[in-house]
C-alpha positions as CSV (number, residue, x, y, z in Angstrom):
1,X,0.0,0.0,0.0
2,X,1.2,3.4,-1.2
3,X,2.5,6.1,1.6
4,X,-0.9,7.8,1.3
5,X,-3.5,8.5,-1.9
6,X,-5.3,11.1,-3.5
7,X,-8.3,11.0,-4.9
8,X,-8.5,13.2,-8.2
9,X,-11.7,14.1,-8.7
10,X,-11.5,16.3,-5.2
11,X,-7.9,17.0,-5.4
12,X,-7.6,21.0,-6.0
13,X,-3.8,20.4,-7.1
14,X,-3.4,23.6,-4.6
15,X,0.2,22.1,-3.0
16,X,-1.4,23.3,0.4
17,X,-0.1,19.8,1.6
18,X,3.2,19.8,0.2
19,X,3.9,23.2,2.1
20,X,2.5,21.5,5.0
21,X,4.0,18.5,5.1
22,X,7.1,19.2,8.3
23,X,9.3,16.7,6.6
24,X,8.9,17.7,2.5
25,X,8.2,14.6,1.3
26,X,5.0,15.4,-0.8
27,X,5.5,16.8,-4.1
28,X,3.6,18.0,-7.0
29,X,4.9,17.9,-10.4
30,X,2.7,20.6,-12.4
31,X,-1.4,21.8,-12.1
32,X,-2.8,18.6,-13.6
33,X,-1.3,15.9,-11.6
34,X,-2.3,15.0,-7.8
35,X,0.9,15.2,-4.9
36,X,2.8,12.3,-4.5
37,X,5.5,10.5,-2.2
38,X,8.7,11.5,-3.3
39,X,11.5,8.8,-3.3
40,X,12.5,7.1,0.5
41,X,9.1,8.8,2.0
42,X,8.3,6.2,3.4
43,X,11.2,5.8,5.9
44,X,10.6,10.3,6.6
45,X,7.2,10.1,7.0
46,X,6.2,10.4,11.4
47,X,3.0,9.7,10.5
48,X,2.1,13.7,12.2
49,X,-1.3,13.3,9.7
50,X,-0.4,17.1,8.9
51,X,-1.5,16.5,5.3
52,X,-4.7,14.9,6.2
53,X,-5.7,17.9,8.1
54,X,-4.8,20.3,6.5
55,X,-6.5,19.0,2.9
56,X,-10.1,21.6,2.3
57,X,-11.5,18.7,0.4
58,X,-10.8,15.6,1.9
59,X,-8.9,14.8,-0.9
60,X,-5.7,12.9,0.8
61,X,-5.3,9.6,2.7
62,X,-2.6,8.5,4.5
63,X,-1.9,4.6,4.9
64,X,-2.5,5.0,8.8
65,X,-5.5,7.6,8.9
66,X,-7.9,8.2,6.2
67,X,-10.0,11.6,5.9
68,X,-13.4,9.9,7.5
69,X,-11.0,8.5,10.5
70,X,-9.7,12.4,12.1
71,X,-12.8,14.4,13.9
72,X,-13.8,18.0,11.7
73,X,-12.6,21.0,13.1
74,X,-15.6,22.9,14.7
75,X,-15.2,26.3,14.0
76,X,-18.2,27.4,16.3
77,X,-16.1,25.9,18.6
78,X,-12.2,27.7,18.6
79,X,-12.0,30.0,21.0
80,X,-11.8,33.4,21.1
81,X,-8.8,35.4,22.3
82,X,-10.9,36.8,25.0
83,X,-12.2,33.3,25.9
84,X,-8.7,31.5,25.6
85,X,-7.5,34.1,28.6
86,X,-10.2,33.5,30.4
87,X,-10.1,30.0,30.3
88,X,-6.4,29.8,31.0
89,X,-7.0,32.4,33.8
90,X,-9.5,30.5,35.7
91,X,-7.1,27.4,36.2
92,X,-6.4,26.7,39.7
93,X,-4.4,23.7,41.1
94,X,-6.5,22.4,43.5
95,X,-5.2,21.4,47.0
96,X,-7.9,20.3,48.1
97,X,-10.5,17.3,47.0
98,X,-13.2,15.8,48.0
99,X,-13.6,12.0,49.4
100,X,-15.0,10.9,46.2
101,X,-13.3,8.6,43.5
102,X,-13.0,9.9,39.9
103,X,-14.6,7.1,37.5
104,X,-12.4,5.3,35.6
105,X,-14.1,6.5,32.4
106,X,-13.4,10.1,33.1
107,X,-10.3,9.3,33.8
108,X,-9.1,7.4,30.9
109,X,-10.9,9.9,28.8
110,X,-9.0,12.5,30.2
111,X,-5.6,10.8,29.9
112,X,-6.7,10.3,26.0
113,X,-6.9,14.2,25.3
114,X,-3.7,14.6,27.6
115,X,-2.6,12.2,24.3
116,X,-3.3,15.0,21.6
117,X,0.1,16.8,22.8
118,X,2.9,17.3,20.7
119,X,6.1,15.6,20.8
120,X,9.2,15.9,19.4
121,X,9.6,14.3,15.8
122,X,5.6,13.5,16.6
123,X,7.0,10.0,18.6
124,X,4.8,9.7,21.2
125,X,6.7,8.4,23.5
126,X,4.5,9.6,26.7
127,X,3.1,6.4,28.6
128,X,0.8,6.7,31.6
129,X,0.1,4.7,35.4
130,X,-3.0,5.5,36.9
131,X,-2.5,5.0,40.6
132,X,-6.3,5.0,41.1
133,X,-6.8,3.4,44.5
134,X,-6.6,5.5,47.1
135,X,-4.9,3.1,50.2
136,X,-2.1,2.7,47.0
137,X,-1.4,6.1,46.8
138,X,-1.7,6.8,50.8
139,X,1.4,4.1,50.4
140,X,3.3,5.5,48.4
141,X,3.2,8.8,49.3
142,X,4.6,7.2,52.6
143,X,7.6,6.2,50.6
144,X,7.6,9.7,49.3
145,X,7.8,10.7,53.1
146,X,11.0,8.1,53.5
147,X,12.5,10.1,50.7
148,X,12.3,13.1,52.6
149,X,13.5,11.2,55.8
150,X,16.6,10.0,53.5
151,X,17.2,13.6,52.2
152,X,16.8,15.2,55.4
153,X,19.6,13.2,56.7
154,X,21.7,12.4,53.8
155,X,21.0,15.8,52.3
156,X,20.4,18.4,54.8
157,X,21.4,21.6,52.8
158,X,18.7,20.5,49.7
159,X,16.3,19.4,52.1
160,X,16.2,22.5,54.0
161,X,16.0,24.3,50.4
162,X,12.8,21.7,49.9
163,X,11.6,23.0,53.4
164,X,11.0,18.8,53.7
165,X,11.1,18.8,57.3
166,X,8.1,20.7,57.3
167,X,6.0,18.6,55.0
168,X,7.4,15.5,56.9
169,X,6.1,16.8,60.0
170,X,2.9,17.8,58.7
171,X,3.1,14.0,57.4
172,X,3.7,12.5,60.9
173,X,0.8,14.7,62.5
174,X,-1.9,13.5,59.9
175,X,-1.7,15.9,57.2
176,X,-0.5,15.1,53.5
177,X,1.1,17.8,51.8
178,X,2.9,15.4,49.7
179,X,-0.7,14.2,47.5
180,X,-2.8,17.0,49.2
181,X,-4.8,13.6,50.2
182,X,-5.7,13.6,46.4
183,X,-7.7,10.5,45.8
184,X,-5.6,9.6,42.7
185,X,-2.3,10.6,41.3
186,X,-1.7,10.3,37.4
187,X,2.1,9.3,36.6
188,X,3.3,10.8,33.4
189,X,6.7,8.0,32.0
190,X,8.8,7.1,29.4
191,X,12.2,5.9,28.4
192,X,15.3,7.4,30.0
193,X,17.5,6.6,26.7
194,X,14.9,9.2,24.7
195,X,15.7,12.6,24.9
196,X,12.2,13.7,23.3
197,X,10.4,11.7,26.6
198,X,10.9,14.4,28.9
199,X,9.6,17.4,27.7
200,X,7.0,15.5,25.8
201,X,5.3,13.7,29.4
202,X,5.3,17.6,30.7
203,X,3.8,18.9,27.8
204,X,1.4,15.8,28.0
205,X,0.7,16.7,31.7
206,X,0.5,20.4,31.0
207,X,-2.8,19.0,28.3
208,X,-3.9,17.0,30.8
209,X,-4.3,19.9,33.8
210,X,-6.0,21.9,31.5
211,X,-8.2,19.5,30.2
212,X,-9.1,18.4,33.8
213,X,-11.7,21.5,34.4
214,X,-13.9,20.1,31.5
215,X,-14.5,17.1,33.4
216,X,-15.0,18.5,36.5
217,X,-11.8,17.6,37.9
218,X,-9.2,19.4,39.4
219,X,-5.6,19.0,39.3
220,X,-1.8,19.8,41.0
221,X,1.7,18.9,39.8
222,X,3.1,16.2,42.3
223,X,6.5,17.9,42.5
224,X,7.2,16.1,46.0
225,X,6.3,12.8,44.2
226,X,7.9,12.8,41.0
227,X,11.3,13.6,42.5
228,X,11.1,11.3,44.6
229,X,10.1,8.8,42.0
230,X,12.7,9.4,39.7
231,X,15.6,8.9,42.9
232,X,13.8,6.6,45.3
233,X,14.2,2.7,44.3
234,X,11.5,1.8,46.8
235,X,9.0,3.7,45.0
236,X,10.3,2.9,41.5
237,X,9.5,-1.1,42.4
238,X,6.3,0.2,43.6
239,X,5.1,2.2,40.6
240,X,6.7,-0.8,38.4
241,X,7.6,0.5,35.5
242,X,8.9,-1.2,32.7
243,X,12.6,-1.5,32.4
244,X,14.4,1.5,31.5
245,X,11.4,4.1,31.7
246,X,11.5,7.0,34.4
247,X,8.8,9.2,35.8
248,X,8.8,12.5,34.3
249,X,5.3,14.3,35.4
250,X,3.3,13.2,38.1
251,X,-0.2,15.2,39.0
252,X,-2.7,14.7,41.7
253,X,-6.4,14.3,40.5
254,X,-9.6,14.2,42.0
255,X,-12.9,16.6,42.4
256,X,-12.3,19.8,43.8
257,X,-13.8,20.9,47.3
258,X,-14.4,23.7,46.4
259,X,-15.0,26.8,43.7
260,X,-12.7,29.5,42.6
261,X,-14.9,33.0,41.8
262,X,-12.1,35.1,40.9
263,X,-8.8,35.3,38.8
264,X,-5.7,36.2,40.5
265,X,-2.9,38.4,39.3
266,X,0.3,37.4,38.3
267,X,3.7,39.1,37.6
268,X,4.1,41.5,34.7
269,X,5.4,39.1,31.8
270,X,8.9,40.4,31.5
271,X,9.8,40.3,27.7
272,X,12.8,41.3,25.4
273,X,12.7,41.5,21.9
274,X,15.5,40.7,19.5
C-alpha cells in the first residue's frame, strides 16, 4: 500500500499539503497531476497526519489515517482570544479534594486528550500509570515521606531548600502535603534513553491539567512525588515501570472541594525583543 492516496476528482492540485507537510516529502509535479510521495518517503514520514488535516476537500489519505477517520474541526467551537485568557486564567491547582473517586471512564478519557500533545519528531513516546486506589497512593506517598526522611539526613542543605522537614512533620501529625490527600495521582513515564520523553510527558501533563476543568476535575503537579520517583528505588519497584522508563510528570487528581470566583494576578510578563 502506497504512503498515502489522492483522490483526483477532489484534489484542487493547490500544493497546500506539500507546504505543509514538516518533513517535505510530498510533491507536486505541475497543475494537472495530484501530490505524491517523493522517493525514501516512506522511511521520513512520522505519521504527524499534517496532510490529512490540513487538505479543504478531503482529498488525501494516509496509509494509517484516512480523511473519515480524524474528527472535523468545529469552527463554532475555537475559542476566542478573550475566551482563551479567560479559560487559561481561571485554572487553579487544587489542594484540596473531595472524598470521592474519579470514574475510571473520566479518567481514561482524560488521559486520552492529555494524548493530543505534541512531541518531538511526533514520537509519542509519553506512557501513563494511573494510581487510582486511594490506600495505593496513601502508600506510596509514605515512601515519598522516606525520601524526605533520607534527604533530610543524607542531604540536609537541599532538604532545607525543599523546606522537607516541614511537610514531613505535617506527614507525621496526619496531614499530607505530599498528594494533598488527592484520591488519585496520574504518573506521566517514558524511556530514560529518549531525549524527546521528557519534555514531551510535561507537555502531556500540561494538556492533561487543563483539560481536567472540563470534566469537573481538578488537578496539582506532584512535584514532591515525581522527584522522589525518579531517585527513590522503593518507589520505582512500587510504581513498576517497565525496564528502563523513568517518571517525568506526576499530578494529583480528584474533584475539587471547592470553587474559585475570581482570577488572580500574576507578575508582569517580562519580555525582550531581539
Amino acid at each position: 500500500m502506497p504512503l498515502f492516496t489522492v483522490d483526483p476528482d477532489k484534489c484542487k492540485r493547490d500544493g497546500i499539503c506539500v507546504d505543509e507537510c514538516p518533513m517535505k516529502i510530498i510533491a507536486l509535479k505541475d497543475k494537472n497531476s495530484v501530490p505524491v510521495p517523493v522517493p525514501g518517503a516512506d522511511n521520513l514520514c512520522i505519521n504527524c497526519g499534517h496532510c490529512v488535516a490540513v487538505c479543504p476537500t478531503a482529498a488525501l489519505a494516509h496509509e494509517r489515517m484516512a480523511p473519515e477517520q480524524c474528527l472535523p474541526v468545529k469552527k463554532e467551537w475555537l475559542l476566542d482570544a478573550d475566551q482563551t485568557e479567560h479559560f487559561l486564567r481561571s485554572r487553579r491547582s487544587i489542594r484540596t479534594y473531595k472524598k470521592q473517586a474519579v470514574d475510571r471512564e473520566a479518567i481514561s478519557r482524560l488521559i486520552d486528550m492529555a494524548s493530543y500533545a505534541p512531541s518531538g519528531h511526533n514520537i509519542q513516546p509519553v506512557c501513563w500509570h494511573v494510581i487510582y486506589e486511594t490506600d495505593e497512593r496513601h502508600r506510596q506517598t509514605g515512601m515519598v515521606v522516606d525520601w524526605m526522611r533520607y534527604m533530610i539526613k543524607e542531604q540536609p542543605e537541599m532538604a532545607a531548600k525543599m523546606h522537607l522537614e516541614m511537610v514531613v512533620g505535617a506527614w507525621d501529625l496526619g496531614v499530607d502535603v505530599v498528594c494533598r490527600a488527592a484520591p488519585h495521582v496520574i504518573v506521566a513515564h517514558g524511556l530514560q534513553s529518549d531525549r524527546t520523553a521528557p519534555a514531551a510527558c510535561n507537555i502531556a501533563m500540561t494538556y492533561l491539567e487543563l483539560a481536567a476543568p472540563s470534566l469537573g476535575l481538578g488537578t496539582c503537579w506532584a512535584g514532591f512525588f515525581s522527584a522522589a520517583a525518579m531517585f527513590w528505588p522503593p518507589l520505582q519497584e512500587a510504581l513498576g515501570f517497565p525496564k528502563g522508563h523513568m517518571c517525568y510528570a506526576a499530578a494529583m487528581v480528584g474533584y475539587p472541594r471547592y470553587k474559585y470566583h475570581r482570577m488572580p494576578l500574576r507578575n508582569v510578563p517580562q519580555v525582550t525583543w531581539a
